[in-house]
Predicted model as a PDB file, atoms N, CA, C, CB and O in Angstrom, pLDDT in the B-factor column:
MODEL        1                                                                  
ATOM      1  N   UNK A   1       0.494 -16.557  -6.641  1.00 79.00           N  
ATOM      2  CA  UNK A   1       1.146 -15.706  -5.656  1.00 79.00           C  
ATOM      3  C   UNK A   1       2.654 -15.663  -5.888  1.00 79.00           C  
ATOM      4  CB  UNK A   1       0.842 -16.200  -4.239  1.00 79.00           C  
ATOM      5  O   UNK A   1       3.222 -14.591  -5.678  1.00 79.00           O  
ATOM      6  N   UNK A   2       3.223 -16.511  -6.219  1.00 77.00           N  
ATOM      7  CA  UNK A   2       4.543 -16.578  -6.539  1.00 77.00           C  
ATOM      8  C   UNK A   2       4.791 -16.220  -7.782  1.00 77.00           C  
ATOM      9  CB  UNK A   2       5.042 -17.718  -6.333  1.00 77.00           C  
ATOM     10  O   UNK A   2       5.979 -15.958  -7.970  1.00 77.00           O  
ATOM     11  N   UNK A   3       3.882 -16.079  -8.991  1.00 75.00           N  
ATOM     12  CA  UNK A   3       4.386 -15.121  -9.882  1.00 75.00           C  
ATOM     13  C   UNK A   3       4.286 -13.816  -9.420  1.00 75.00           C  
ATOM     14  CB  UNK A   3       3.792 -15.199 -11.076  1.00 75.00           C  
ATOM     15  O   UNK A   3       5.049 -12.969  -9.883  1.00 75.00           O  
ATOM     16  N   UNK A   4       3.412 -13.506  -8.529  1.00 79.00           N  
ATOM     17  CA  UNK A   4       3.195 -11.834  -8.705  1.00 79.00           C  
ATOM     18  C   UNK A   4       4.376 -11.533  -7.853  1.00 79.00           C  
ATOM     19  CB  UNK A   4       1.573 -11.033  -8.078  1.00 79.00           C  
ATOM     20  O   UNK A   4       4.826 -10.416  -8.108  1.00 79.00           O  
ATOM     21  N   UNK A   5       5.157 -12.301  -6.728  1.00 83.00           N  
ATOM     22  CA  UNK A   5       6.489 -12.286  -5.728  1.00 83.00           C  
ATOM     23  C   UNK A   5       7.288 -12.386  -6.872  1.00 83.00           C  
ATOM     24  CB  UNK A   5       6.765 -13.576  -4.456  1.00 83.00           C  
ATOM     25  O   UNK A   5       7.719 -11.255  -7.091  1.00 83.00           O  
ATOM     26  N   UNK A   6       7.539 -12.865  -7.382  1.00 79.00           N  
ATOM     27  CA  UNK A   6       8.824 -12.870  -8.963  1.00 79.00           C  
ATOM     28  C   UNK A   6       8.484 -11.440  -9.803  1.00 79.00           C  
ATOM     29  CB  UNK A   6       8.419 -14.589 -10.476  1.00 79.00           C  
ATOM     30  O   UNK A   6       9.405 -10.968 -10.469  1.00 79.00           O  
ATOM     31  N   UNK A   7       7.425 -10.875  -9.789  1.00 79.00           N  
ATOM     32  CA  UNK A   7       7.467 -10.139 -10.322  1.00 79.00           C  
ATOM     33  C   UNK A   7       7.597  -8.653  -9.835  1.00 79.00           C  
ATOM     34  CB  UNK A   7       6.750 -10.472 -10.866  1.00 79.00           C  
ATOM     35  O   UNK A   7       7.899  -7.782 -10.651  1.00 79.00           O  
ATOM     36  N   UNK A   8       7.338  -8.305  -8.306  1.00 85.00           N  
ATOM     37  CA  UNK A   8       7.765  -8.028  -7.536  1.00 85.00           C  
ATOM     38  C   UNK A   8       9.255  -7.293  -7.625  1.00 85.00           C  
ATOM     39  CB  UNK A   8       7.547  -8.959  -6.992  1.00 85.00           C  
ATOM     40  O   UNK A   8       9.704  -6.150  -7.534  1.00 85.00           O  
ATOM     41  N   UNK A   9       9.690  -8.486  -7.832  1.00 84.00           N  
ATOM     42  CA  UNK A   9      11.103  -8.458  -7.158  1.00 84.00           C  
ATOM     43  C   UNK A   9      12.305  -8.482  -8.541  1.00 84.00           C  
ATOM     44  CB  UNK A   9      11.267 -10.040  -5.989  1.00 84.00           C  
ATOM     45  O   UNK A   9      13.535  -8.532  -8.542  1.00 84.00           O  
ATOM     46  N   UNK A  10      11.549  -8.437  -9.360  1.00 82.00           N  
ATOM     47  CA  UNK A  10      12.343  -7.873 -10.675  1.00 82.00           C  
ATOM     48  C   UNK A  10      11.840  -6.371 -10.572  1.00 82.00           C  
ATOM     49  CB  UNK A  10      11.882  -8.701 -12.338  1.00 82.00           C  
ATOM     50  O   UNK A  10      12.736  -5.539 -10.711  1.00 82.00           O  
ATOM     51  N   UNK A  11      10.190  -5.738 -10.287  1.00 85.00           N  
ATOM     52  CA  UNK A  11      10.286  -4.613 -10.408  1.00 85.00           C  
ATOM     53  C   UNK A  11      11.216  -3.963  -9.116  1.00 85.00           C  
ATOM     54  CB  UNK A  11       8.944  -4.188 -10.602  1.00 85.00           C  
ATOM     55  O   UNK A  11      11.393  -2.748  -9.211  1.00 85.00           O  
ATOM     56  N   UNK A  12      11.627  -4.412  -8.316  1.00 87.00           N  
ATOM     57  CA  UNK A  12      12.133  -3.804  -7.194  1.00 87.00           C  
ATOM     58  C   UNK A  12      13.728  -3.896  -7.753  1.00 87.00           C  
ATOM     59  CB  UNK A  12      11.696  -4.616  -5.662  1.00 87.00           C  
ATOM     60  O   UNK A  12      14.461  -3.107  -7.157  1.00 87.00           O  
ATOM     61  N   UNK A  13      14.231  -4.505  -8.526  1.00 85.00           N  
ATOM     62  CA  UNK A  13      15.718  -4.886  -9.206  1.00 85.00           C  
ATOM     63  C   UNK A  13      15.921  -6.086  -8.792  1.00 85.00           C  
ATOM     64  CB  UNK A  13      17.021  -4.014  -8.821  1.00 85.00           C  
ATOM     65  O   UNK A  13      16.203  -6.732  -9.800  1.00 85.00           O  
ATOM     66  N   UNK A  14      15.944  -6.922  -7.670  1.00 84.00           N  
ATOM     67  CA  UNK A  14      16.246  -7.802  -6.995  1.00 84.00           C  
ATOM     68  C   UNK A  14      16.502  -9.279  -8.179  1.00 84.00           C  
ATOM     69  CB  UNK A  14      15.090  -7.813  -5.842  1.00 84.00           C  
ATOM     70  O   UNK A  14      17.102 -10.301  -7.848  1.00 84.00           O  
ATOM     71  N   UNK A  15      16.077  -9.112  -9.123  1.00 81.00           N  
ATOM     72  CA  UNK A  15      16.859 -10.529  -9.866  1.00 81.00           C  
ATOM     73  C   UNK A  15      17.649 -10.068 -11.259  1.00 81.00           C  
ATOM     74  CB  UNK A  15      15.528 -11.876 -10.398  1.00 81.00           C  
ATOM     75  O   UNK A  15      17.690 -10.577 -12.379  1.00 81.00           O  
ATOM     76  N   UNK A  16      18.195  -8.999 -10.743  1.00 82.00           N  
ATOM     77  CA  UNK A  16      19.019  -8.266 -11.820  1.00 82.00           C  
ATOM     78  C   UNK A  16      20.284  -9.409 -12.755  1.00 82.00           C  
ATOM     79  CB  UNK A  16      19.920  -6.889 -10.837  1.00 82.00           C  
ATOM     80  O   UNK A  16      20.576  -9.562 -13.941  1.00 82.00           O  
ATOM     81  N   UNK A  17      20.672  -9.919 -11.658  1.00 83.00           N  
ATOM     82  CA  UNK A  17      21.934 -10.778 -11.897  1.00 83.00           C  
ATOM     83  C   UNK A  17      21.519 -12.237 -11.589  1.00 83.00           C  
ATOM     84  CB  UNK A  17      23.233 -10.307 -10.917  1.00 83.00           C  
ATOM     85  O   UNK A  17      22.203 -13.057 -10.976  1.00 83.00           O  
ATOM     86  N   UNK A  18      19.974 -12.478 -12.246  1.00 82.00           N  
ATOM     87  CA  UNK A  18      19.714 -14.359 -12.311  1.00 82.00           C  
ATOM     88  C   UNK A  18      19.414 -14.509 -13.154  1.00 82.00           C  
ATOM     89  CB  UNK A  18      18.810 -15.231 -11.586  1.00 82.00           C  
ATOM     90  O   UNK A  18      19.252 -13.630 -14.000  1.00 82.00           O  
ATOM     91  N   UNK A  19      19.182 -15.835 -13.316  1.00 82.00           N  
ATOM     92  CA  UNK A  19      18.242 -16.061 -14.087  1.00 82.00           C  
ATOM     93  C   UNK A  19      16.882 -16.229 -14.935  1.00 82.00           C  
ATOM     94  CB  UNK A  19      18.408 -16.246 -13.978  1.00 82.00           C  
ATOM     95  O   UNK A  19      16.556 -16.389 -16.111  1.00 82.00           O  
ATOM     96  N   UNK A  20      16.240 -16.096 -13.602  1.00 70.00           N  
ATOM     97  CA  UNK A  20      14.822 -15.643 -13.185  1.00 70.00           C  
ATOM     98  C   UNK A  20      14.509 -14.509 -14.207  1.00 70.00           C  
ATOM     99  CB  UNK A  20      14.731 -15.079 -11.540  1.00 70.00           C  
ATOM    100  O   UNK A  20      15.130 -13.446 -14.246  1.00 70.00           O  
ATOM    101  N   UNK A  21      13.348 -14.893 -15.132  1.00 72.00           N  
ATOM    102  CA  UNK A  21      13.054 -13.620 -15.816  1.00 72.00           C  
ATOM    103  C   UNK A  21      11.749 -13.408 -15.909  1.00 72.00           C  
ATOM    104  CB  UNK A  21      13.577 -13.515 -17.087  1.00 72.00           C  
ATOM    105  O   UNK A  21      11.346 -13.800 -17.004  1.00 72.00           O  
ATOM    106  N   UNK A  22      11.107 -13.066 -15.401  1.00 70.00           N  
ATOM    107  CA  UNK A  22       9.005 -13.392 -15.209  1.00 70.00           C  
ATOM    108  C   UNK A  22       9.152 -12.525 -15.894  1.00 70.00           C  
ATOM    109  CB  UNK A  22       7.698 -13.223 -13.697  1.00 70.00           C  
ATOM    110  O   UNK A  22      10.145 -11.810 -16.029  1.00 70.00           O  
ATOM    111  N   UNK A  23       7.875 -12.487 -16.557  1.00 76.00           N  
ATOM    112  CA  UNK A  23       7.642 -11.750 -17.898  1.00 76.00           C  
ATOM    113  C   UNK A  23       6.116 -11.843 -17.667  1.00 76.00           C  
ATOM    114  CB  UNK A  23       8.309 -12.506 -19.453  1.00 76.00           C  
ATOM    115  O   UNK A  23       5.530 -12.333 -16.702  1.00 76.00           O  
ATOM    116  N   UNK A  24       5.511 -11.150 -18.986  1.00 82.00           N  
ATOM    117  CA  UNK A  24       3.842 -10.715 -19.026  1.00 82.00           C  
ATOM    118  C   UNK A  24       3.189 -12.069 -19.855  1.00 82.00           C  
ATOM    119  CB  UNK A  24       3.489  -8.946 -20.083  1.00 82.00           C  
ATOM    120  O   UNK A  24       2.012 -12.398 -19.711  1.00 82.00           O  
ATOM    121  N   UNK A  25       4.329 -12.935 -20.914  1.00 87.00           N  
ATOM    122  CA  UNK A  25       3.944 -14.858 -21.502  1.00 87.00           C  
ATOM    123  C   UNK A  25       3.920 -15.368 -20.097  1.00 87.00           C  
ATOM    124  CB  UNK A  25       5.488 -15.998 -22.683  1.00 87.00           C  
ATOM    125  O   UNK A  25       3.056 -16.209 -19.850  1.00 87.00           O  
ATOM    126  N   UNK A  26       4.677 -15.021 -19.192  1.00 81.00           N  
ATOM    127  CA  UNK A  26       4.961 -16.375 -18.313  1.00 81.00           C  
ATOM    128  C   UNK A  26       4.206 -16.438 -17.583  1.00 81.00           C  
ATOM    129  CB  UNK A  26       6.074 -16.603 -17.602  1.00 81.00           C  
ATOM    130  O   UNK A  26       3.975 -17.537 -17.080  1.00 81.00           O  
ATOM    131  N   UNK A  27       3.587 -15.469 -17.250  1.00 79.00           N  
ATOM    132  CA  UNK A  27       2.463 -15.064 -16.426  1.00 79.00           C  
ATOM    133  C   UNK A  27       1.318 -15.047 -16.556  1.00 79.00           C  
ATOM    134  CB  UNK A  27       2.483 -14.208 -16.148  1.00 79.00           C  
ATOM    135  O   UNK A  27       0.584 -14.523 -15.719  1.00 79.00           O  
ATOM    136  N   UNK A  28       0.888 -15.614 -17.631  1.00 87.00           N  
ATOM    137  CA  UNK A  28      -0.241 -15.886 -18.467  1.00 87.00           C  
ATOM    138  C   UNK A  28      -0.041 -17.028 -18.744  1.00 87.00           C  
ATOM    139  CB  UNK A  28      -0.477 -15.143 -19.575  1.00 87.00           C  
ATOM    140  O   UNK A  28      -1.101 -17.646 -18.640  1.00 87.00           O  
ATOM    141  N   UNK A  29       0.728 -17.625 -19.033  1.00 88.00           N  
ATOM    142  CA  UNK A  29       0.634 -19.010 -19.396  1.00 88.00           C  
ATOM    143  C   UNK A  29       0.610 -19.329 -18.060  1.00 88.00           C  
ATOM    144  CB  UNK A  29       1.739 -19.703 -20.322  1.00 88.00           C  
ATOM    145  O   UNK A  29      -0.600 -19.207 -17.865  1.00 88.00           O  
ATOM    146  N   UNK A  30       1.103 -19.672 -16.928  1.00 83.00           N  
ATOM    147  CA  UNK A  30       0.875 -19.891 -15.551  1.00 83.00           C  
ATOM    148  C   UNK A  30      -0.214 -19.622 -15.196  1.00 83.00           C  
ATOM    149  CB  UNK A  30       1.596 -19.336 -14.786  1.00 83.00           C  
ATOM    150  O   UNK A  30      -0.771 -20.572 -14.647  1.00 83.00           O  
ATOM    151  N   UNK A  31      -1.197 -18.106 -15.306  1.00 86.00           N  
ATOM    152  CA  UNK A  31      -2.393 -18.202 -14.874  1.00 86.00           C  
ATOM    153  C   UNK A  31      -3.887 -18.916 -16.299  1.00 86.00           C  
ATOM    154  CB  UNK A  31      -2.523 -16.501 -14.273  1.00 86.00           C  
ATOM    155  O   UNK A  31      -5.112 -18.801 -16.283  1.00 86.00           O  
ATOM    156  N   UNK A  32      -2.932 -19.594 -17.308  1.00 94.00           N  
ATOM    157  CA  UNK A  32      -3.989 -20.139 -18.474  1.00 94.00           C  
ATOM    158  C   UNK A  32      -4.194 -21.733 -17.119  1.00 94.00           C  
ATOM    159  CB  UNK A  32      -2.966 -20.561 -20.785  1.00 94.00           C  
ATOM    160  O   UNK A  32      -5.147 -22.119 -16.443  1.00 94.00           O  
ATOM    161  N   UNK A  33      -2.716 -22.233 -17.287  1.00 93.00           N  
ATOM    162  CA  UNK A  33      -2.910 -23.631 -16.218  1.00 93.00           C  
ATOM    163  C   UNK A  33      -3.648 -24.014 -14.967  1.00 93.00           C  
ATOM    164  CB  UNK A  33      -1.840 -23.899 -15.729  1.00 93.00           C  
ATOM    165  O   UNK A  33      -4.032 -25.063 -14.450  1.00 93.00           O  
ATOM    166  N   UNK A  34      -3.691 -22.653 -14.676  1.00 91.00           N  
ATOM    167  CA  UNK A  34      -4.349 -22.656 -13.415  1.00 91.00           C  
ATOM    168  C   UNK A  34      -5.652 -22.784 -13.802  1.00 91.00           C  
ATOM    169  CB  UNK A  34      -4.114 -21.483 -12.538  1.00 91.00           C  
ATOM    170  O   UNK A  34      -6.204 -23.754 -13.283  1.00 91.00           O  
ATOM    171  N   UNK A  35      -6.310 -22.152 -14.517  1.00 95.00           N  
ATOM    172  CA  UNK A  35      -7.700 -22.070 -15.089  1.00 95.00           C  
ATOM    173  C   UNK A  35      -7.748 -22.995 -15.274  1.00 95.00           C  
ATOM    174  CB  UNK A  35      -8.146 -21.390 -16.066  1.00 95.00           C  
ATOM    175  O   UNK A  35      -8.488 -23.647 -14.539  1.00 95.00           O  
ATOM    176  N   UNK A  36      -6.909 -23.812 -16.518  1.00 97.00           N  
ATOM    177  CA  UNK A  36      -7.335 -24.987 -16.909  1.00 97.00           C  
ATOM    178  C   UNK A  36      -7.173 -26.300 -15.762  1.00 97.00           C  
ATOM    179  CB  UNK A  36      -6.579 -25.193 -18.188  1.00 97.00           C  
ATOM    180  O   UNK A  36      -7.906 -27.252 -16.029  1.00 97.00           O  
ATOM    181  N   UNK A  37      -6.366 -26.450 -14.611  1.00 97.00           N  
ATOM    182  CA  UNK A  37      -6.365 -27.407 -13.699  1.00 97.00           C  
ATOM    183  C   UNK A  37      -7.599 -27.280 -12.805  1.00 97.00           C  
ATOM    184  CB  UNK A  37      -5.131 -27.363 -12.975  1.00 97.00           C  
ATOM    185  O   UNK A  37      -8.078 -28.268 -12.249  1.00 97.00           O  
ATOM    186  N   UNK A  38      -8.109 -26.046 -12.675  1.00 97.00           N  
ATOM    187  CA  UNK A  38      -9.451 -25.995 -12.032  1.00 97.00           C  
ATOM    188  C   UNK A  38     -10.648 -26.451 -12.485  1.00 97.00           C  
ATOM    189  CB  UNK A  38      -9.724 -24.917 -11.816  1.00 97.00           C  
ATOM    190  O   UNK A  38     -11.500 -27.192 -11.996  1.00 97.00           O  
ATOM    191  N   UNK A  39     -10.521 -25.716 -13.778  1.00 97.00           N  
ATOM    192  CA  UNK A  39     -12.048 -26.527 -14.401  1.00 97.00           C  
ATOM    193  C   UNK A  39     -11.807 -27.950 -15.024  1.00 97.00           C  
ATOM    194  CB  UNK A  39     -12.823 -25.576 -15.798  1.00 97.00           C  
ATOM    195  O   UNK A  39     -12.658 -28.459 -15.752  1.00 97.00           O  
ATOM    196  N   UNK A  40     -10.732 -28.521 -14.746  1.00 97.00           N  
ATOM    197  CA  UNK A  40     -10.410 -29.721 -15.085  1.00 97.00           C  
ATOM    198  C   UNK A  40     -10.945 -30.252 -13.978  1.00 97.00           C  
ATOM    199  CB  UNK A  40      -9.058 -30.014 -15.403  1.00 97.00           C  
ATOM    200  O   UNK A  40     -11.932 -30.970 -14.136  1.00 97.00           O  
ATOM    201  N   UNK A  41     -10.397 -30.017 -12.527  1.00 96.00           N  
ATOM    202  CA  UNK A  41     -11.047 -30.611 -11.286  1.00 96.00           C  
ATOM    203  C   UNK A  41     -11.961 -30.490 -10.935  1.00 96.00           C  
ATOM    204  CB  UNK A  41     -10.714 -30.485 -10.409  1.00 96.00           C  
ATOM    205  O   UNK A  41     -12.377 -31.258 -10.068  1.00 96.00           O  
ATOM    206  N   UNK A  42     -12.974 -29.163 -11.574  1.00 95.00           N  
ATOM    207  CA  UNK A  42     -14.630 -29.372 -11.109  1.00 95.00           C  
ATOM    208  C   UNK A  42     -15.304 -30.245 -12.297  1.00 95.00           C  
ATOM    209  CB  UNK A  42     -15.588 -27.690 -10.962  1.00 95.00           C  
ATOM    210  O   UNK A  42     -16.449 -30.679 -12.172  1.00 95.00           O  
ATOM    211  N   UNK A  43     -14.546 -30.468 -13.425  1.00 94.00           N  
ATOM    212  CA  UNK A  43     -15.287 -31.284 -14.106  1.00 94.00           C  
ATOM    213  C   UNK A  43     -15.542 -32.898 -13.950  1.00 94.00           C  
ATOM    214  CB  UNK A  43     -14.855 -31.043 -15.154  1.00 94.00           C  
ATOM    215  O   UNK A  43     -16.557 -33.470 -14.348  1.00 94.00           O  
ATOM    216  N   UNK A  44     -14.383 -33.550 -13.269  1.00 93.00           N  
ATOM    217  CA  UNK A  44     -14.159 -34.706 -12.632  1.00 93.00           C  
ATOM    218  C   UNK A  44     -14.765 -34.769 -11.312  1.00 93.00           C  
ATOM    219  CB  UNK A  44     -12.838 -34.932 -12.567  1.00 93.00           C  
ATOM    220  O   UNK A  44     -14.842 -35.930 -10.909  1.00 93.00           O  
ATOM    221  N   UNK A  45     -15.274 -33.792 -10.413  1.00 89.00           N  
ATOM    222  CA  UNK A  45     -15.784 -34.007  -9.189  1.00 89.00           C  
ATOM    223  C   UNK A  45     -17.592 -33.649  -9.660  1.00 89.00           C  
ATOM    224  CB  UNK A  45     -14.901 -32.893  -7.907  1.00 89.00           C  
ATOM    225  O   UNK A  45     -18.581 -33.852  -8.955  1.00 89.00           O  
ATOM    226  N   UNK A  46     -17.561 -33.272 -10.576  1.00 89.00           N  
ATOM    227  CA  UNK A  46     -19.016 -33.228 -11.553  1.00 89.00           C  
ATOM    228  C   UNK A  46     -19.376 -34.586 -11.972  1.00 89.00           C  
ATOM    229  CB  UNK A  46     -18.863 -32.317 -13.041  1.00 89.00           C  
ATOM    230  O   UNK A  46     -20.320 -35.305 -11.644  1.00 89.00           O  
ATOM    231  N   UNK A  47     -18.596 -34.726 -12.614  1.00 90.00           N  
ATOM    232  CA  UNK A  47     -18.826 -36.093 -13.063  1.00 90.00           C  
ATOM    233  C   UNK A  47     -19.004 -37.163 -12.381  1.00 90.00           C  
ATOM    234  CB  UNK A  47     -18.037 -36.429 -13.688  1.00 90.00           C  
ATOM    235  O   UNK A  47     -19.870 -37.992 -12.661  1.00 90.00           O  
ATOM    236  N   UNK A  48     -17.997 -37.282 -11.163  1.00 84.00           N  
ATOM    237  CA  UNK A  48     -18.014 -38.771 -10.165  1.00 84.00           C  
ATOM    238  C   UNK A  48     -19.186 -38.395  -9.534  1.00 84.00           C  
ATOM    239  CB  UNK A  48     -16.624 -39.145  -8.919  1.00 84.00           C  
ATOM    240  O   UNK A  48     -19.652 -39.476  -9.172  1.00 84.00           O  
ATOM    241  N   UNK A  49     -20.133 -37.314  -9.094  1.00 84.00           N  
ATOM    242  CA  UNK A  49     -20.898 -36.894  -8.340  1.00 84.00           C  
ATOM    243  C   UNK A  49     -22.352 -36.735  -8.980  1.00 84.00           C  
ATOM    244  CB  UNK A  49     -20.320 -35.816  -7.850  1.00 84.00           C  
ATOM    245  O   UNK A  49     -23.368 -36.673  -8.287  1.00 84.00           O  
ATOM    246  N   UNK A  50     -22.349 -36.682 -10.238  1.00 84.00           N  
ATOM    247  CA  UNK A  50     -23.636 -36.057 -10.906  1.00 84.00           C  
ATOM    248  C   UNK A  50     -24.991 -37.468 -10.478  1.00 84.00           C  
ATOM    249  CB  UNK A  50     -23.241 -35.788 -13.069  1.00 84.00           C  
ATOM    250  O   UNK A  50     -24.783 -38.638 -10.800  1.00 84.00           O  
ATOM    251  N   UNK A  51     -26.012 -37.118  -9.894  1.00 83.00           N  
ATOM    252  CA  UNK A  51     -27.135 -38.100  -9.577  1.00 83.00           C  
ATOM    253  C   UNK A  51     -26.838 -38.610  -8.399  1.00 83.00           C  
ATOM    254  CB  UNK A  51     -27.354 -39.207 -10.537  1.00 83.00           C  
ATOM    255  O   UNK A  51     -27.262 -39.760  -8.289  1.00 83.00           O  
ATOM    256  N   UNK A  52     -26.239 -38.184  -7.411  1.00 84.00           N  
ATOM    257  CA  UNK A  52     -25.677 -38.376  -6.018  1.00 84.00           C  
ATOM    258  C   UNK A  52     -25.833 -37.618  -5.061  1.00 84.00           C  
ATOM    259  CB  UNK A  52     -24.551 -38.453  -5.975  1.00 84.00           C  
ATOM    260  O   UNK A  52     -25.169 -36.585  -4.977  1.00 84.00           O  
ATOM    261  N   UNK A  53     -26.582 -37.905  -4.301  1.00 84.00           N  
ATOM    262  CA  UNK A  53     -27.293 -37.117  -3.085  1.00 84.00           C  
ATOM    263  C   UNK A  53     -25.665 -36.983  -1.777  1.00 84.00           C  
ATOM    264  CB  UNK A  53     -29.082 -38.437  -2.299  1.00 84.00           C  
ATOM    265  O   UNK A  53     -24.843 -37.853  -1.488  1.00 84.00           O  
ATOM    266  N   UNK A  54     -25.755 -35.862  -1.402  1.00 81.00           N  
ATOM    267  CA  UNK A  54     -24.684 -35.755   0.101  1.00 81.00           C  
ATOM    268  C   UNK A  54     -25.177 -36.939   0.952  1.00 81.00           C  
ATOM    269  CB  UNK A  54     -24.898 -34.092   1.203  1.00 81.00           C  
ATOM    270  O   UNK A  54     -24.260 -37.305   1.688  1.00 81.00           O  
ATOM    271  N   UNK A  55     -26.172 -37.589   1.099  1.00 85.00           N  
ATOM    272  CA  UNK A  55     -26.218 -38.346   1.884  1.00 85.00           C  
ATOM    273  C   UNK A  55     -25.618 -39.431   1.770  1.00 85.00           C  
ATOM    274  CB  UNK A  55     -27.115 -38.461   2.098  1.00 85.00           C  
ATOM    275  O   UNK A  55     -25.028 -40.033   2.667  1.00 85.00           O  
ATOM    276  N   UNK A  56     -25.800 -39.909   0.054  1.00 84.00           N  
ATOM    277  CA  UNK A  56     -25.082 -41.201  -0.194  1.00 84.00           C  
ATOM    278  C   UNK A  56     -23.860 -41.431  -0.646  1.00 84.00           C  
ATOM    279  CB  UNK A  56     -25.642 -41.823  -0.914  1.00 84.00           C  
ATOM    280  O   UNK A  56     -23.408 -42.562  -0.823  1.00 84.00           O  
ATOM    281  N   UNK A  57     -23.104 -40.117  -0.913  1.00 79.00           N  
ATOM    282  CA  UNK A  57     -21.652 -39.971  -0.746  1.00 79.00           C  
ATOM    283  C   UNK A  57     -21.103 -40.349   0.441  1.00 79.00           C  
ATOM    284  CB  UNK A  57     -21.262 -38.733  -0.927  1.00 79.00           C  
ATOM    285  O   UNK A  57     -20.152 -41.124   0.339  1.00 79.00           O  
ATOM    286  N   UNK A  58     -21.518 -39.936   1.833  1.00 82.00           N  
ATOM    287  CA  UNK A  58     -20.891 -40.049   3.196  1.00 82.00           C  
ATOM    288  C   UNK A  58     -21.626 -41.147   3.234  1.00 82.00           C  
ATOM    289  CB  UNK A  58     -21.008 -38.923   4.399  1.00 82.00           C  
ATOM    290  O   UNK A  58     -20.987 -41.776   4.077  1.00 82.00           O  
ATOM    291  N   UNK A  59     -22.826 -42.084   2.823  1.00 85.00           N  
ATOM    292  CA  UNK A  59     -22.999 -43.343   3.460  1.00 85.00           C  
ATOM    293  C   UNK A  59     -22.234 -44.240   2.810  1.00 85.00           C  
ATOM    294  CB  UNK A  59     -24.321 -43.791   3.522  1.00 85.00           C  
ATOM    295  O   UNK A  59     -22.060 -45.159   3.610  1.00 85.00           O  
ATOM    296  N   UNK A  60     -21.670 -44.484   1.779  1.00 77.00           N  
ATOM    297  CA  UNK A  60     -21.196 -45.366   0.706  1.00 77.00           C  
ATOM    298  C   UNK A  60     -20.503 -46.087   1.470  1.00 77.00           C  
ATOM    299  CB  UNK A  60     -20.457 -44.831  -0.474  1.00 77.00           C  
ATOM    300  O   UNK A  60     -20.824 -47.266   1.619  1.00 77.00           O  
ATOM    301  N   UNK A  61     -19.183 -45.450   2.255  1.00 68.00           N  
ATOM    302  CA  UNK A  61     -18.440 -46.985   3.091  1.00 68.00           C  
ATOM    303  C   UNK A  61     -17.332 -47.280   2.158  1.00 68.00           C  
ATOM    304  CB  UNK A  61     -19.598 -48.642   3.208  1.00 68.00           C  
ATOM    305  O   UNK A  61     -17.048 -48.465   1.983  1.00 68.00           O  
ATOM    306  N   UNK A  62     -16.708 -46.419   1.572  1.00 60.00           N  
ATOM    307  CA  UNK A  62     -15.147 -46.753   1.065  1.00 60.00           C  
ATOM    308  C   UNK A  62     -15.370 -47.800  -0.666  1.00 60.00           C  
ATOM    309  CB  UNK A  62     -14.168 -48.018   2.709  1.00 60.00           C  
ATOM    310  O   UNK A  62     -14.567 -48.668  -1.008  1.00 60.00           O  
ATOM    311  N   UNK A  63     -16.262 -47.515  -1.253  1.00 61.00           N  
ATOM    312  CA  UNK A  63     -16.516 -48.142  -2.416  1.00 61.00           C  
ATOM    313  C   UNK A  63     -15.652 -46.907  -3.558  1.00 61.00           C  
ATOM    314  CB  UNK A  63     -18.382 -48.410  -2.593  1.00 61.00           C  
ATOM    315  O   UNK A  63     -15.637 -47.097  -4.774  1.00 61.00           O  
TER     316      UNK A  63                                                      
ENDMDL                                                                          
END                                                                             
């Protein structure tokens, strides 16, 4: 959301005179990380979870 607001606001002129330069790399590489921090986190909540019933997650008791 905040790239597409940066980008926004260069098409509107608004960071004419910063530094701020969002671009069509930066914006892709930002939405590659995102991809990759997600399926990074369903792969670790896959993993701690795989052969584990909902029941015995909430019964476990802080282990």
């Amino acid at each position: 959301l905040m790239m597409a607001g940066l980008f926004l606001l260069k098409l509107g002129g608004a960071l004419k005179y910063t530094v701020i330069s969002p671009g069509l790399w930066q914006m892709a590489g930002c939405l590659l990380l995102c991809l990759l921090f997600t399926l990074f986190g369903i792969g670790v909540v896959r993993r701690e979870t795989h052969g584990v019933s909902a029941k015995e997650i909430l019964t476990r008791g802080g282990e």
